[in-house]
C-alpha positions as a Markdown table, in Angstrom:
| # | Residue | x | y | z |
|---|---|---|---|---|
| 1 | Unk | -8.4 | 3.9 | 46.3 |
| 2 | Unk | -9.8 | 6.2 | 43.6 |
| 3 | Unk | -9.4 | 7.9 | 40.5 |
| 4 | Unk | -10.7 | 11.0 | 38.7 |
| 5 | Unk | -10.5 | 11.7 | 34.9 |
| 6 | Unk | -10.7 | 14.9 | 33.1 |
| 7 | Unk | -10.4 | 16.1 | 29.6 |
| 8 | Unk | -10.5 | 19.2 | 27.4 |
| 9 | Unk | -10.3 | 20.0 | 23.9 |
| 10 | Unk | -9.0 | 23.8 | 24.3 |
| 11 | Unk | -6.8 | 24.5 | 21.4 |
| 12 | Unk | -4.4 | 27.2 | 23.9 |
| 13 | Unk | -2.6 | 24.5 | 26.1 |
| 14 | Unk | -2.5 | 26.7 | 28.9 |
| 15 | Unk | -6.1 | 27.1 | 28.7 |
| 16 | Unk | -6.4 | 23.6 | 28.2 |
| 17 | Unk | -4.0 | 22.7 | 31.2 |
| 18 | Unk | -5.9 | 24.9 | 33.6 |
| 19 | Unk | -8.8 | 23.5 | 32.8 |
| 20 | Unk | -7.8 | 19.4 | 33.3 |
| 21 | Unk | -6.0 | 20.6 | 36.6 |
| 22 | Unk | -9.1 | 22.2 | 38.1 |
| 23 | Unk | -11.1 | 19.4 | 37.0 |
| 24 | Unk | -9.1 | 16.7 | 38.5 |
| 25 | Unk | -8.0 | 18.5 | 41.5 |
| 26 | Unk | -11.8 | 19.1 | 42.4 |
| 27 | Unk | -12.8 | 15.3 | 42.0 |
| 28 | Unk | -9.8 | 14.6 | 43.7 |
| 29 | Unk | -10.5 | 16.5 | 46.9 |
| 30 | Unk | -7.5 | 14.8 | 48.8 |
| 31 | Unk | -4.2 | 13.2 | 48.2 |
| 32 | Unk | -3.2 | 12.4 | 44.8 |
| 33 | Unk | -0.4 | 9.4 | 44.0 |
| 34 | Unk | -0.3 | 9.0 | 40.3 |
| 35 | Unk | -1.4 | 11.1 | 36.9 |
| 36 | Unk | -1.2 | 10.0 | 33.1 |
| 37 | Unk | -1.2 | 12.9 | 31.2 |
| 38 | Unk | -2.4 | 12.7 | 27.0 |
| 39 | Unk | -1.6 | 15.2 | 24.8 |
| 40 | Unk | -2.1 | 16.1 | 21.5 |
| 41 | Unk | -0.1 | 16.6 | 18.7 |
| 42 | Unk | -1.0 | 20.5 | 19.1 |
| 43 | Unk | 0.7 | 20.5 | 22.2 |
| 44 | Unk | 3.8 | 19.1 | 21.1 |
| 45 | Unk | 5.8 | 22.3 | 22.1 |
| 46 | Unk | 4.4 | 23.3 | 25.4 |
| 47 | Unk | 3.9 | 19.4 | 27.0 |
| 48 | Unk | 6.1 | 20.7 | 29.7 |
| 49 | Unk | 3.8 | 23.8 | 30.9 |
| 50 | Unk | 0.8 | 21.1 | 30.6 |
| 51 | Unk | 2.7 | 18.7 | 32.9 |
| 52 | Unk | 3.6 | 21.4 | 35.1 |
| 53 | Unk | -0.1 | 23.3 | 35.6 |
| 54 | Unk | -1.4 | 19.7 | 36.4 |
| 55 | Unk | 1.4 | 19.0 | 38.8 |
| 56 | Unk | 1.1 | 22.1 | 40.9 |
| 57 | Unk | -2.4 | 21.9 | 41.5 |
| 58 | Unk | -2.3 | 18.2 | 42.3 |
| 59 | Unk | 1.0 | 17.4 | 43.6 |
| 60 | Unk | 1.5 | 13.6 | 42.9 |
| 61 | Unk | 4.3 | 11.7 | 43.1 |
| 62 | Unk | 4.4 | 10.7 | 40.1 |
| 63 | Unk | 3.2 | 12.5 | 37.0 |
| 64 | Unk | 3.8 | 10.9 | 33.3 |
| 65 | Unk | 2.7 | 12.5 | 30.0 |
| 66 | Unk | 3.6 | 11.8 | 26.4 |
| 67 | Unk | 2.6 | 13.5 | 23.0 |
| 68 | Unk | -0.2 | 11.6 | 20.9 |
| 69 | Unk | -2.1 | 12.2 | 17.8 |
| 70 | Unk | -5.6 | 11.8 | 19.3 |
| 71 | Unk | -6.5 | 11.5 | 22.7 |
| 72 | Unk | -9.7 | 10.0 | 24.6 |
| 73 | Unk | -10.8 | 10.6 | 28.1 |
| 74 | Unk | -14.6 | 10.7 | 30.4 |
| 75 | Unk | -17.5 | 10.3 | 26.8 |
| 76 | Unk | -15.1 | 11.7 | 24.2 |
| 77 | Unk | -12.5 | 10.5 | 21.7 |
| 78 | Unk | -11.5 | 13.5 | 20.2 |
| 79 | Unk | -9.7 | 12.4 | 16.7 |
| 80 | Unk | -7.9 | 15.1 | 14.2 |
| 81 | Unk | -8.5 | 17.7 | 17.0 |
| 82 | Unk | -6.9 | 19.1 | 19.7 |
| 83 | Unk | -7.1 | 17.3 | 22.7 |
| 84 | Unk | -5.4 | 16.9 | 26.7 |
| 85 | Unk | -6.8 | 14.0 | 28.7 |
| 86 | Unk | -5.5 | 12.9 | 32.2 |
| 87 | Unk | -6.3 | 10.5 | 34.9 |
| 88 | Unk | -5.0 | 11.0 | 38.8 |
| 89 | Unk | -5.6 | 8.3 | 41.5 |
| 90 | Unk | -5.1 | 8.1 | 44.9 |
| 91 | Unk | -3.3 | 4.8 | 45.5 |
| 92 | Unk | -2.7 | 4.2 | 48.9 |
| 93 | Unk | -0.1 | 1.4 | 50.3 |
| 94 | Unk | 1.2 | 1.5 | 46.6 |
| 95 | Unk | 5.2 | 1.2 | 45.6 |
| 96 | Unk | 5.5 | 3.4 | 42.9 |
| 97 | Unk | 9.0 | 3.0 | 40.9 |
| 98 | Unk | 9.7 | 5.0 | 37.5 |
| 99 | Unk | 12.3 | 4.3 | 35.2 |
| 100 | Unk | 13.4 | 5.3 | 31.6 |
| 101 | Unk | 15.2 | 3.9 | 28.8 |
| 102 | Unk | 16.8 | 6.4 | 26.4 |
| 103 | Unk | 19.6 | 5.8 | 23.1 |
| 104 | Unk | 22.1 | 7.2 | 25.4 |
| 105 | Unk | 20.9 | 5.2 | 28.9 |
| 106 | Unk | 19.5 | 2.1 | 27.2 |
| 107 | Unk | 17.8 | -0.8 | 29.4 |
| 108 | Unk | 20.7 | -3.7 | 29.5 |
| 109 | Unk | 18.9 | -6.0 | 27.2 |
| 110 | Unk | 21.8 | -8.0 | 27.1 |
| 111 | Unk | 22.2 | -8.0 | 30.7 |
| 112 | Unk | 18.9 | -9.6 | 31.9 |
| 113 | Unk | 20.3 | -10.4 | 35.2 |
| 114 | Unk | 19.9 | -6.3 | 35.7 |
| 115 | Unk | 16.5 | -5.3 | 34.5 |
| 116 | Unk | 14.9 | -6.4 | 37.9 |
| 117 | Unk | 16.9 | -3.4 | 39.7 |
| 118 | Unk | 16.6 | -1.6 | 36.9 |
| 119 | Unk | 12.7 | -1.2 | 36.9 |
| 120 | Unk | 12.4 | -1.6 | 40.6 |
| 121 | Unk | 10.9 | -5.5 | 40.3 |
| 122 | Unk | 9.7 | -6.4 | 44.0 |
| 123 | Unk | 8.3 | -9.7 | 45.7 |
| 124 | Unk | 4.6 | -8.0 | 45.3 |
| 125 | Unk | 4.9 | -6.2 | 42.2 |
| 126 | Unk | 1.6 | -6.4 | 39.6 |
| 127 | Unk | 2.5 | -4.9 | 36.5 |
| 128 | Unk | 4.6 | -2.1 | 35.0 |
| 129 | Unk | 3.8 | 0.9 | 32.8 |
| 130 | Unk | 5.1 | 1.7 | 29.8 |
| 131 | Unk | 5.0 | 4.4 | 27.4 |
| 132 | Unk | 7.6 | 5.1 | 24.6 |
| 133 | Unk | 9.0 | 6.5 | 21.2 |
| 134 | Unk | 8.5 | 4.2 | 18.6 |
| 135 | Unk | 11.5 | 5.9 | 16.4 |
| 136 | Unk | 13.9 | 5.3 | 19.0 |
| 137 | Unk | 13.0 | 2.7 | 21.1 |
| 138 | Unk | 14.2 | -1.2 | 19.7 |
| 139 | Unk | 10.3 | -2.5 | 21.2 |
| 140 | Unk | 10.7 | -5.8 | 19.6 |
| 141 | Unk | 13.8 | -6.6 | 21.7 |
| 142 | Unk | 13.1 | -4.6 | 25.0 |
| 143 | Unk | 9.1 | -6.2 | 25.1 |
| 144 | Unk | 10.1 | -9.2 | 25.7 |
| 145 | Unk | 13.0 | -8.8 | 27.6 |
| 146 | Unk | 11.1 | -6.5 | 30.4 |
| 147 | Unk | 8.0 | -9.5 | 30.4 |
| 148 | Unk | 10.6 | -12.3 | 30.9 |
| 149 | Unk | 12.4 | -10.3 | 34.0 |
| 150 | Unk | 10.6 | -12.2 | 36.7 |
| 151 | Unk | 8.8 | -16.1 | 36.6 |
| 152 | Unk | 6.0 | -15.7 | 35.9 |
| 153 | Unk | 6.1 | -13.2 | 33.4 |
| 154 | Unk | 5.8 | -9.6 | 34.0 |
| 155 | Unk | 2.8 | -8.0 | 32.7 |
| 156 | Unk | 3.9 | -4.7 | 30.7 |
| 157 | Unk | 0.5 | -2.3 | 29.7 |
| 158 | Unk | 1.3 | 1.0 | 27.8 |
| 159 | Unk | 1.9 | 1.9 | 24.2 |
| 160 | Unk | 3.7 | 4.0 | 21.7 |
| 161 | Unk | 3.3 | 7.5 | 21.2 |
| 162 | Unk | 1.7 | 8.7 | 18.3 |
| 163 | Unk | 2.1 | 12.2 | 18.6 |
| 164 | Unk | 5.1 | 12.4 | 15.0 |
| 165 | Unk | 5.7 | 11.3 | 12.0 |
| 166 | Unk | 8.9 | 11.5 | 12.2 |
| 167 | Unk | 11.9 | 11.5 | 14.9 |
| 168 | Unk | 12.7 | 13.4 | 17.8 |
| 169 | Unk | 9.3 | 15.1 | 17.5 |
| 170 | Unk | 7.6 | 13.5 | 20.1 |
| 171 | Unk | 7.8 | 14.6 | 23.9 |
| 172 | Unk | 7.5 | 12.4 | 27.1 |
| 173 | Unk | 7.6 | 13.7 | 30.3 |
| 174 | Unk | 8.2 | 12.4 | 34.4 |
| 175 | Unk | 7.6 | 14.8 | 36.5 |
| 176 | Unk | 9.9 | 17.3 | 35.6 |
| 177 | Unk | 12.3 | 15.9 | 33.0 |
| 178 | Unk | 11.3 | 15.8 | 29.3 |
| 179 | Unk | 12.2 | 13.4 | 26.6 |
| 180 | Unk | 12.2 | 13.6 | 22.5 |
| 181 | Unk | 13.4 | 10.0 | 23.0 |
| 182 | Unk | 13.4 | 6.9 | 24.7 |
| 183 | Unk | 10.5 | 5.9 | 26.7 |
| 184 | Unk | 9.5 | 6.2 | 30.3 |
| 185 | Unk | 8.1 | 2.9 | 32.9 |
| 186 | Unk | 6.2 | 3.1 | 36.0 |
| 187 | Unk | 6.5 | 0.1 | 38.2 |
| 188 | Unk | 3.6 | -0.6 | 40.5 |
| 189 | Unk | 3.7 | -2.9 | 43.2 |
| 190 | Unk | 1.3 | -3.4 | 46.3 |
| 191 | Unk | -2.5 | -3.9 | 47.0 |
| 192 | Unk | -3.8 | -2.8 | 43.3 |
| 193 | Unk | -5.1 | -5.5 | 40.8 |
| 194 | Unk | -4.9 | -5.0 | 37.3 |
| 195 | Unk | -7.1 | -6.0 | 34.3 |
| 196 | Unk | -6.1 | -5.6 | 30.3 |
| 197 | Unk | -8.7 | -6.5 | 28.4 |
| 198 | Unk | -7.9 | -6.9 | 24.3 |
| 199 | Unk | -10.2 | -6.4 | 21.4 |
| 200 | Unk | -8.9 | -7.0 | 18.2 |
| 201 | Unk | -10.8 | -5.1 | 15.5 |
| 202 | Unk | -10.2 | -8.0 | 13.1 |
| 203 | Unk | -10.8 | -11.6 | 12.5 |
| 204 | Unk | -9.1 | -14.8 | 10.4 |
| 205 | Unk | -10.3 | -15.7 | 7.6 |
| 206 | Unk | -9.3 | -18.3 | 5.5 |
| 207 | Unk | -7.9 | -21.0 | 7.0 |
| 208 | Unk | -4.5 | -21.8 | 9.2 |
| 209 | Unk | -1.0 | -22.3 | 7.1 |
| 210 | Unk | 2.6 | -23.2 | 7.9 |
| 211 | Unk | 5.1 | -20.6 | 7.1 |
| 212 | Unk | 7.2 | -22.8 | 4.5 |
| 213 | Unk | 9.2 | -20.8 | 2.9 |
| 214 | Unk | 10.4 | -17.0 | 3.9 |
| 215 | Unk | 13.0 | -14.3 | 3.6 |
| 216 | Unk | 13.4 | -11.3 | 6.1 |
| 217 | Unk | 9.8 | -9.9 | 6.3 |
| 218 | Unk | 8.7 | -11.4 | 3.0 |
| 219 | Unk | 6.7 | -14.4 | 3.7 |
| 220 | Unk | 7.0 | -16.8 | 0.3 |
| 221 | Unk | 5.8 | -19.8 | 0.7 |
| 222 | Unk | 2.2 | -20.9 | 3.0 |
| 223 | Unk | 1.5 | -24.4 | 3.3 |
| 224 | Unk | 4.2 | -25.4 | 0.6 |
| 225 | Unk | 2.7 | -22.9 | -2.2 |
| 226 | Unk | 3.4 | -19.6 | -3.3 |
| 227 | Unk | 2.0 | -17.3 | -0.4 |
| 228 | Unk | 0.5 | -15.1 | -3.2 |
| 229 | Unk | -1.3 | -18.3 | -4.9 |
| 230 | Unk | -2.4 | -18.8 | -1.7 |
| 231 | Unk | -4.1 | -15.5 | -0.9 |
| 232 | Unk | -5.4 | -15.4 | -4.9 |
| 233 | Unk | -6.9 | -18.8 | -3.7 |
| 234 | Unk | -8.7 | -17.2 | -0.6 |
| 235 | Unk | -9.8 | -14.7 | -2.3 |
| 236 | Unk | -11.9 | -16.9 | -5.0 |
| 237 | Unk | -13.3 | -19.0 | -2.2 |
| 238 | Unk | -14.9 | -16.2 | 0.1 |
| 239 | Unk | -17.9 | -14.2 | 0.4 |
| 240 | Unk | -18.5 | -11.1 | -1.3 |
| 241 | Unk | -18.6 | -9.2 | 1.7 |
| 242 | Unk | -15.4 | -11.1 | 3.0 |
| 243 | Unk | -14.1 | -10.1 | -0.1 |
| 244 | Unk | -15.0 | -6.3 | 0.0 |
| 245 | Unk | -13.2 | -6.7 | 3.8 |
| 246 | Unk | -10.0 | -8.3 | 1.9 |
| 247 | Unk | -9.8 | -5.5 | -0.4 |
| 248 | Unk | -10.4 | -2.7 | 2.6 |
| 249 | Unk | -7.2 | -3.9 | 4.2 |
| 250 | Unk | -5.1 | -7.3 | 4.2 |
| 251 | Unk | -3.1 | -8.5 | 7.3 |
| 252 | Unk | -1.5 | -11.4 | 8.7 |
| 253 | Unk | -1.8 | -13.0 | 12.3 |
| 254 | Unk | 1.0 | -15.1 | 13.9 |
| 255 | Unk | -0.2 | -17.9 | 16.6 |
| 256 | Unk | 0.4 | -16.9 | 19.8 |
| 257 | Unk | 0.6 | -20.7 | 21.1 |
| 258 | Unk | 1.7 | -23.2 | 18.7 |
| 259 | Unk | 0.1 | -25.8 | 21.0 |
| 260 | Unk | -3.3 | -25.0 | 20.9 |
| 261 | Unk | -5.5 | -27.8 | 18.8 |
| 262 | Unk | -7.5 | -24.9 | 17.2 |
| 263 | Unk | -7.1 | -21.1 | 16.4 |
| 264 | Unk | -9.6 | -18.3 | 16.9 |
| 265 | Unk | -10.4 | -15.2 | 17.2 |
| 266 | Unk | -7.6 | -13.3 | 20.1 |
| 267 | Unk | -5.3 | -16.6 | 19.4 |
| 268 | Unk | -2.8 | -14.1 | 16.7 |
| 269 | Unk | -0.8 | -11.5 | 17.2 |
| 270 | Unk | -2.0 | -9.7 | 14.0 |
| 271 | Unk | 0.5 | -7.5 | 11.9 |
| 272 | Unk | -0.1 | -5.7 | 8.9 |
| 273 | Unk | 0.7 | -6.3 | 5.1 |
| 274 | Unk | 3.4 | -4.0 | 4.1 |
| 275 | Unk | 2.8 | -5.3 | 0.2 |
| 276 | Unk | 3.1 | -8.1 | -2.4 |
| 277 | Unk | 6.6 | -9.3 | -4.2 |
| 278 | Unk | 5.0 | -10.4 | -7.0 |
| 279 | Unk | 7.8 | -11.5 | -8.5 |
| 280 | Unk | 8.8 | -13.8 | -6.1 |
| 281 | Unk | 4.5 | -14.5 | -5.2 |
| 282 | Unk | 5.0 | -13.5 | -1.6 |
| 283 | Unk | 3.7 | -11.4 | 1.3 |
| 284 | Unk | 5.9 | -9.0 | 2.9 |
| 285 | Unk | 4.4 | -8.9 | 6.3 |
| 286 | Unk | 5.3 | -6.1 | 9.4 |
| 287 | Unk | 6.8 | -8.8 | 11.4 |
| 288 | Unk | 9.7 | -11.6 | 10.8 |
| 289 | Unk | 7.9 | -14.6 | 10.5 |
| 290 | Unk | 10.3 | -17.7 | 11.2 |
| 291 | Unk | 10.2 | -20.9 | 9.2 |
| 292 | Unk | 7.3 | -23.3 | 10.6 |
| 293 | Unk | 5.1 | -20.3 | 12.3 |
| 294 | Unk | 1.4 | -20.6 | 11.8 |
| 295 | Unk | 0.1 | -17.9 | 10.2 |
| 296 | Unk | -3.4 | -16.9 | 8.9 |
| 297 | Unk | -5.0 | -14.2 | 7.1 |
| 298 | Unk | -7.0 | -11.4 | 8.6 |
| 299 | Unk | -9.6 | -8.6 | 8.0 |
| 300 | Unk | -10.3 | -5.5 | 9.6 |
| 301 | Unk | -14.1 | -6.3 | 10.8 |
| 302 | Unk | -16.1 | -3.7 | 12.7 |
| 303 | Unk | -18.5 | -6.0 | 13.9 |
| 304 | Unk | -16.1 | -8.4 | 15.2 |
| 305 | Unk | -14.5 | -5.6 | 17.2 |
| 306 | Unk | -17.6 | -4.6 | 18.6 |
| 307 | Unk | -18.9 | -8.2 | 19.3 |
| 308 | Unk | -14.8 | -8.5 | 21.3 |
| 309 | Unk | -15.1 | -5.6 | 23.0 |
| 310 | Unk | -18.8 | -6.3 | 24.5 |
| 311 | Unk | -17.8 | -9.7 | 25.3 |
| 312 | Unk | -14.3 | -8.8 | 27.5 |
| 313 | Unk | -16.9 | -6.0 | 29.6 |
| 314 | Unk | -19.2 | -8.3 | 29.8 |
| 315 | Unk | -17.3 | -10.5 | 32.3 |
| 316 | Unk | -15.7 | -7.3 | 33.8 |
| 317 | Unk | -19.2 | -7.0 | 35.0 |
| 318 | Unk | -18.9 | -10.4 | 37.3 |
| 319 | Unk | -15.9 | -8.0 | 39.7 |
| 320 | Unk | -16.6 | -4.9 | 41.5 |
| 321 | Unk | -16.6 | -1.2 | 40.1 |
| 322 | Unk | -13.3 | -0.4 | 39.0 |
| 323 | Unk | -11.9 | 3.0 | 40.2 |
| 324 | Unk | -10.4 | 3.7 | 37.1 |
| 325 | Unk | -9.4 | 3.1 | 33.3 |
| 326 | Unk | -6.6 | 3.4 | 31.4 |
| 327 | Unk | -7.6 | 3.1 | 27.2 |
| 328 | Unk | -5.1 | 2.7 | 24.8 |
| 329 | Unk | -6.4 | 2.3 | 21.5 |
| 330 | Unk | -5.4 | 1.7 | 17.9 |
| 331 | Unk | -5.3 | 5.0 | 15.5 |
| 332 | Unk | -6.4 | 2.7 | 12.9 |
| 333 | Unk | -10.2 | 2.5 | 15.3 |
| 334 | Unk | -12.3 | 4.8 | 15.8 |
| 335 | Unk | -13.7 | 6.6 | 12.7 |
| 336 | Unk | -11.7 | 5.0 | 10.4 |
| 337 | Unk | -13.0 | 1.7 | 11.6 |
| 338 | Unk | -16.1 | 2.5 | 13.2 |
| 339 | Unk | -17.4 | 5.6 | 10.8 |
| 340 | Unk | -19.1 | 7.1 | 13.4 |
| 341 | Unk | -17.3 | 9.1 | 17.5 |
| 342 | Unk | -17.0 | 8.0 | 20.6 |
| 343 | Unk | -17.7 | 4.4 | 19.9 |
| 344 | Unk | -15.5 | 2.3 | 21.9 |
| 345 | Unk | -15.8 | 4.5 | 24.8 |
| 346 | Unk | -19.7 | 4.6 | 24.2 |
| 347 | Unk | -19.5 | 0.3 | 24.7 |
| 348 | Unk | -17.2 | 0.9 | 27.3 |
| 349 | Unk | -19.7 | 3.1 | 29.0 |
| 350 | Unk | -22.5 | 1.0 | 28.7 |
| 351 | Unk | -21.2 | -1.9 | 30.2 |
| 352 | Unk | -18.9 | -0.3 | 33.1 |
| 353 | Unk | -20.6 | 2.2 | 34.5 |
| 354 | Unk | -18.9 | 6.2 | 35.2 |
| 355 | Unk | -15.4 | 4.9 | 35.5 |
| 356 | Unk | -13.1 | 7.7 | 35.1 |
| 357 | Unk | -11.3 | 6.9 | 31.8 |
| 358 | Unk | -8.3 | 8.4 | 29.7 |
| 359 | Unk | -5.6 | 7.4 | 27.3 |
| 360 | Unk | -5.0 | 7.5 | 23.7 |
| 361 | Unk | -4.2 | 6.6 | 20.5 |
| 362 | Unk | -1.5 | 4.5 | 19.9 |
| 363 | Unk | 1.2 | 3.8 | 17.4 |
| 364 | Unk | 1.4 | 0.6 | 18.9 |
| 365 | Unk | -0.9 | -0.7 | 22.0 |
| 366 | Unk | 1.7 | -2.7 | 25.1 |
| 367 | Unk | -0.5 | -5.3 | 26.7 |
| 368 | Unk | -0.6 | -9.2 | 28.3 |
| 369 | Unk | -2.1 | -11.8 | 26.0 |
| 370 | Unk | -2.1 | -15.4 | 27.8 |
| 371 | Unk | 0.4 | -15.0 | 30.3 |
| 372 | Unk | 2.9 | -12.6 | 28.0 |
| 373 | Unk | 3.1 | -9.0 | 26.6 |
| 374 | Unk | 3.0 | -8.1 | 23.4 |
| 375 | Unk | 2.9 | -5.2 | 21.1 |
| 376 | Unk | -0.2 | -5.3 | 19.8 |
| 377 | Unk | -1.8 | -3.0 | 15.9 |
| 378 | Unk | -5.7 | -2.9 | 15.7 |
| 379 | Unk | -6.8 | -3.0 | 18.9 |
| 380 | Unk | -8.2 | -1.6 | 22.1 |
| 381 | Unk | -6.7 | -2.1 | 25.2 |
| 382 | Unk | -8.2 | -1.1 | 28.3 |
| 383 | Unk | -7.0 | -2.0 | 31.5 |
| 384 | Unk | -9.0 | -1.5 | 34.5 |
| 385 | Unk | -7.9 | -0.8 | 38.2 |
| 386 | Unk | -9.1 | -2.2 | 41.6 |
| 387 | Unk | -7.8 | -2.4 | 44.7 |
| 388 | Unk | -7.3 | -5.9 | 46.4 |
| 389 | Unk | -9.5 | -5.4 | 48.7 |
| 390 | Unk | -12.5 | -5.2 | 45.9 |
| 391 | Unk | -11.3 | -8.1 | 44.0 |
């Protein structure tokens, strides 16, 4: 198995197009199963041509591109510009199944007895692939319902596109069918071995409360007090620098596993704060929190992220080389976390090696957190592939 990644930050898509294709096809040099195509927002309107020059000159099987607002790929992270990043592998003895899920053709949800034969679910299969509008797509539902199709779970790795502000603007494309909505899955089965890594670029502070009290998305009561009191209260009792982190972005983290003795860092599924009710002294949170949930406050950190991130490579070290990457990161990272380019890929680099690498910025990153799939805000996800035979 192998992989080849390519990237170019050509403004003319065509140009752009041509470019990735000849790359790719020359580190290729042979048969070619599989390519993720990125896009930029600038190349909204000719995704299709992109798709297509890349196809032609590398005739995969499968060929899967979606619309972003800043894509990364090789050394660069190319934020606010334009951008076209793709990675092709060869995956021999692989079972490749793709699937969609539009408004019109929508997964059976309701019908989980069908998903299996929906999404091509065999005896051997590892993960599945999944990329998607976020103005169209009911995630919240569909995650869950796609991770719980087999026992044990089903890992799901992807994320949302990021490449609107609004709907029907985005684009996905497989192979030669294009999508302003609904989302697209690739279900891989066979002698490949996956690994997600997760680095959240944020940490708890505070301290652990009960959800005691709530309405909808409004969180009003923590520990049996006003959940405003009890954020005035953290506030008083931090540091000054925690403080300056409170005030450079609030958000809330819901356990993952209610049964763990202690929480840390990786242990929430982090959302953010959509804003106070002051009237009512709550926190209206971007998640429905249910009565009893253990929640704690969190901070954007940059340090922390970087500290997560070196840690996860670090034992990616212990395997064999990957043959390729797949990075789907948080638009909220890079410069607006980091204040400088290129950082997580520059960590990444560092500790893996020339690993072909592409992906994106996300409106959302897809990935497995102790033995389930989540959609995950503020973090990087990067999942690396290796064939069985390396593991």
């Amino acid at each position: 198995m192998r992989g080849a990644a390519a990237i170019s930050e050509h403004l003319d898509t065509r140009t752009a197009s041509i470019e990735v294709a000849q790359l790719l096809a020359g580190a290729m040099s042979g048969p070619t199963d599989l390519v993720f195509v990125f896009a930029s927002f600038h190349h909204r309107e000719t995704l299709e041509q992109a798709v297509a020059d890349i196809r032609g000159a590398l005739s995969p099987k499968i060929i899967i591109g979606l619309t972003t607002e800043s894509v990364v790929g090789c050394d660069l992270e190319l934020e606010g510009v334009a951008g076209l990043s793709a990675i092709a592998m060869h995956l021999p003895g692989v079972t490749m199944t793709p699937w969609t899920t539009t408004p019109e053709k929508p997964i059976p949800i309701s019908k989980p007895e069908k998903i299996p034969a929906w999404i091509g679910l065999q005896d051997d299969t590892k993960a599945a692939f999944f990329f998607a509008d976020p103005f169209s797509t009911p995630i919240t539902r569909l995650l869950p319902a796609l991770t719980d199709c087999r026992k044990p779970t089903l890992p799901i790795i992807g994320g949302m596109a990021s490449g609107a502000s609004q709907a029907s603007f985005n684009r996905i494309v497989l192979n030669d069918q294009s999508m302003k909505t609904g989302g697209v899955g690739l279900t891989i089965s066979g002698p490949v071995q996956f690994d997600c890594i997760l680095s959240q670029g944020c940490r708890p502070i505070g301290k652990p409360l009960r959800v005691t009290k709530v309405d909808g998305n409004v969180v009003l009561e923590l520990g049996g007090k006003p959940a405003l009191d009890q954020l005035s209260e953290l506030s008083r009792n931090v540091t000054d620098h925690e403080r300056a982190l409170l005030e450079g972005g609030l958000l809330l983290g819901g356990v993952i596993d209610e049964h763990k003795d202690h929480f840390g860092r990786g242990d929430f599924l982090v959302r953010s704060v959509m804003g106070l009710d002051r009237k009512r002294k709550g926190v209206a949170a971007g998640e429905f929190y249910r009565l009893g949930k253990t929640v704690q406050f969190h901070v954007r950190d940059a340090q922390t992220a970087v500290e997560d991130l070196q840690l996860l490579l670090d034992a990616q070290q212990l395997d064999e080389m990957p043959f390729a990457g797949l990075l789907v990161t948080c638009n909220g990272r890079g410069r607006n976390l980091f204040n400088e380019d290129d950082h997580d890929l520059t960590i990444i680099r560092e500790r893996l090696g020339e690993v072909p690498i592409a992906g994106f910025f996300a409106a959302g990153e897809i990935g497995p957190v102790g033995g389930r799939s989540f959609l995950h805000g503020h973090t990087a996800c990067l999942t690396t592939f290796r064939s069985e035979a390396q593991s």
